[in-house]
C-alpha positions as CSV (number, residue, x, y, z in Angstrom):
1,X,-11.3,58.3,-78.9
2,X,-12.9,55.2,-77.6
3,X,-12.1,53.6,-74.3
4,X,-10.4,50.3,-74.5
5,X,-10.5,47.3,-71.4
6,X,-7.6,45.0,-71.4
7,X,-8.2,42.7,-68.5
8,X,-4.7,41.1,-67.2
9,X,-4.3,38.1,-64.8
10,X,-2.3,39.0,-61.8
11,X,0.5,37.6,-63.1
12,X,2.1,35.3,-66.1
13,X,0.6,38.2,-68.8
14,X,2.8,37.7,-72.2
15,X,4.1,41.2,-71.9
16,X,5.1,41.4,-75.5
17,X,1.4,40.8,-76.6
18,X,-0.1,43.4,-73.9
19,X,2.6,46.0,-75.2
20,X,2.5,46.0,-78.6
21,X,-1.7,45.7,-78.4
22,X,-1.6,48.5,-76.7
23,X,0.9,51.0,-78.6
24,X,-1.1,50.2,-81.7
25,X,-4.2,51.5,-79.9
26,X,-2.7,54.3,-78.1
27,X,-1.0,55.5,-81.1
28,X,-4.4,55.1,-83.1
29,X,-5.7,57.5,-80.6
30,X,-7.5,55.3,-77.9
31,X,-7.7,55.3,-74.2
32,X,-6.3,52.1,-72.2
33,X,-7.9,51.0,-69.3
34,X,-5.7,48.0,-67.5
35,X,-7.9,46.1,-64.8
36,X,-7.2,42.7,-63.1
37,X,-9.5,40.5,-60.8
38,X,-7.3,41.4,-57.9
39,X,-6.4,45.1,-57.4
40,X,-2.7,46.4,-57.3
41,X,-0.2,45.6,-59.8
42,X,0.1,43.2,-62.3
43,X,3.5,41.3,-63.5
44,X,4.3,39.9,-66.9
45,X,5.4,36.6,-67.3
46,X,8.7,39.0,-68.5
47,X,8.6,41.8,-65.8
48,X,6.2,44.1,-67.1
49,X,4.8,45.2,-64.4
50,X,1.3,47.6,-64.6
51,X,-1.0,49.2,-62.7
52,X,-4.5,47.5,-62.6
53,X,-7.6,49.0,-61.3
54,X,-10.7,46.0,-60.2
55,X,-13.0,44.4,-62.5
56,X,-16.1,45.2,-60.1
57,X,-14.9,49.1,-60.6
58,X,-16.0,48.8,-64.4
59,X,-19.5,49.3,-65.7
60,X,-19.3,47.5,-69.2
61,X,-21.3,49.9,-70.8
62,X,-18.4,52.5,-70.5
63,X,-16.0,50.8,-72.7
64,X,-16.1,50.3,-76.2
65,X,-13.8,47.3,-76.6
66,X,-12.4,44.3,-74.0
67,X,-9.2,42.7,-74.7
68,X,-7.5,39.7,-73.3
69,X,-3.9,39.1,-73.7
70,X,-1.8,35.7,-73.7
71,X,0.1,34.3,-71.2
72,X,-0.5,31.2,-68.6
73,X,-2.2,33.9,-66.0
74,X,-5.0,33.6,-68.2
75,X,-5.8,30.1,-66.6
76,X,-6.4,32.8,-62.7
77,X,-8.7,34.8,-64.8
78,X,-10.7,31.6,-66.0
79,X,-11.3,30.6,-62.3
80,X,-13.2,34.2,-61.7
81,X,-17.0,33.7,-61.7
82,X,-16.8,37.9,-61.8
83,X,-14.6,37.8,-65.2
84,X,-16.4,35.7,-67.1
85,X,-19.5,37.3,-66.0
86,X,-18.4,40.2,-67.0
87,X,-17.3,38.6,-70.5
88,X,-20.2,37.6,-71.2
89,X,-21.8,41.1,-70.4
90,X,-19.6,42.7,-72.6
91,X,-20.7,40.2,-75.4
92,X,-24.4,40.9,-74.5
93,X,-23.6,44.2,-75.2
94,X,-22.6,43.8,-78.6
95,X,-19.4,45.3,-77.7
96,X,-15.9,44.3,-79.8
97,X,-14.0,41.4,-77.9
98,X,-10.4,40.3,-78.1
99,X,-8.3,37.7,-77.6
100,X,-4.8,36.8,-78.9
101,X,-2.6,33.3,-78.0
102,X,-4.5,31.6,-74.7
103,X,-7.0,34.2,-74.3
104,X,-9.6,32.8,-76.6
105,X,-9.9,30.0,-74.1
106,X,-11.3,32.5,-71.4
107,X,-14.0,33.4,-74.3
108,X,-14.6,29.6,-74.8
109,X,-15.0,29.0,-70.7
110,X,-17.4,32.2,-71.1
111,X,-19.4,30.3,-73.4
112,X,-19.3,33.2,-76.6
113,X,-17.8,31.1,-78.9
114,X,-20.7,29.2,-79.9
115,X,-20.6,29.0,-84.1
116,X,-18.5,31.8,-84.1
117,X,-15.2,31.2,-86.3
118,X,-11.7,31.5,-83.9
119,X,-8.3,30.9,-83.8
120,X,-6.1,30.1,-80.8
121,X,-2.2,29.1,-80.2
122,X,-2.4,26.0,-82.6
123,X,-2.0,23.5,-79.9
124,X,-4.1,20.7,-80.1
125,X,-5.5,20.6,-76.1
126,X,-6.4,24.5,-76.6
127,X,-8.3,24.1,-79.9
128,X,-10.1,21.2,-78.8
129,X,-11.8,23.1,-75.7
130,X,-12.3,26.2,-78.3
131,X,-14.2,23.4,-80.6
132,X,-15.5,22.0,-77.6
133,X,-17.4,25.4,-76.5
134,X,-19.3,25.5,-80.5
135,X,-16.1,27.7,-81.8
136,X,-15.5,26.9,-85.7
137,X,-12.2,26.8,-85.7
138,X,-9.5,28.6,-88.1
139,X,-6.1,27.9,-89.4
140,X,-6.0,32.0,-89.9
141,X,-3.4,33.6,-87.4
142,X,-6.1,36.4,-87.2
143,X,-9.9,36.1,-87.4
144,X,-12.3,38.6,-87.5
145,X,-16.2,37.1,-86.5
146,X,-18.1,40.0,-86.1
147,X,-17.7,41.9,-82.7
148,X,-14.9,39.1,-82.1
149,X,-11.3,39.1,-83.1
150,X,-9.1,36.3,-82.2
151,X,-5.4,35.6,-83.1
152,X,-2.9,33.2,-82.6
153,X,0.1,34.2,-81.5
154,X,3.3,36.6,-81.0
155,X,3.9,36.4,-84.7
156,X,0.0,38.0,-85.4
157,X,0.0,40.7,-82.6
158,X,0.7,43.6,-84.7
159,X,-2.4,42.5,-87.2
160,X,-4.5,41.4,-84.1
161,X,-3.7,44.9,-82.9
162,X,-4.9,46.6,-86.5
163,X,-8.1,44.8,-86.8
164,X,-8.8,46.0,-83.3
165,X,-8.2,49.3,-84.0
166,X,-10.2,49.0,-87.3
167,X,-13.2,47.6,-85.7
168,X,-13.1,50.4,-83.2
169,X,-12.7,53.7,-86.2
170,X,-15.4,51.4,-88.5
C-alpha cells in the first residue's frame, strides 16, 4: 500500500474530481492522506466537505504520490509560499505528481513543468501560463511525463485516476 497526498484548497475543490481520484486509489489498495494550507475542514465547491490535516505536518519523504485536484480554490493554494515549496520538494524527490483540470497551473507557478509535456482544462488563459512556465503542451485529456500525470478535465478523471494508480503498483 503506498501512501497518497491530495492537497485541497480550503475551499472551491471540484468534489467530483477529489472523489472519484480517490475511490480509484482506495479501491486499488492505497492510503489517502487529505491536507490543506489552513487546518480544519475543507469544502467542495459542491459541499464535499473533508477533513484536512496541515501541509507543515507532512514530511514529503513519507508519501509516495502528491495530487492536486481542480476547482477555483486552487488559485488560495497558489498564493502559499509553503505549497509550492513543498511541490517542488516532492518533485526533487522524484516522487509521482498529479494534477487534473486547474491543478496543473499550481505545478506551472511551482516552476516543474519546464519541457515536460502537460495538459490542462483547454482554455486558452490556462494553457498559455502552462506554456509560459516551459510545459510542452498536449491536446491529450491525460498525459503521462514521467513522475508527472496531468489531465484535463471531469470527462478524464477516471483515466487520470488509473494512470495514478499504475504509476504507483509499476
Amino acid at each position: 500500500m503506498k501512501k497518497v497526498l491530495f492537497i485541497l484548497p480550503s475551499r472551491d475543490f471540484n468534489d467530483l474530481l477529489y472523489l472519484n481520484t480517490r475511490q480509484v486509489l482506495e479501491d486499488r489498495g492505497h492510503e489517502i492522506i487529505n491536507v490543506s494550507n489552513e487546518p480544519g475542514i475543507c469544502s467542495g465547491a459542491s459541499g464535499t466537505s473533508i477533513d484536512c490535516g496541515v501541509i507543515e505536518s507532512i514530511d514529503s519523504s513519507q508519501i509516495d504520490a502528491l495530487v492536486l485536484v481542480g476547482g477555483y480554490g486552487i488559485e488560495l493554494l497558489s498564493e502559499d509560499p509553503a505549497v509550492i515549496q513543498f511541490v517542488q520538494n516532492v518533485f526533487d524527490q522524484g516522487k509521482i505528481i498529479a494534477a487534473i483540470e486547474l491543478g496543473p497551473l499550481l505545478l506551472a507557478k511551482a516552476d516543474i513543468l519546464g519541457g515536460r509535456i502537460a495538459t490542462v482544462l483547454p482554455k486558452q488563459e490556462y494553457v498559455e501560463k502552462l506554456k509560459k512556465s516551459g510545459a510542452r503542451i498536449s491536446s491529450e485529456t491525460v498525459e503521462v511525463d514521467g513522475n508527472i500525470i496531468t489531465a484535463t478535465d471531469e470527462q478524464s478523471v477516471q483515466q487520470f485516476a488509473s494512470a495514478i494508480a499504475n504509476a504507483l503498483e509499476a
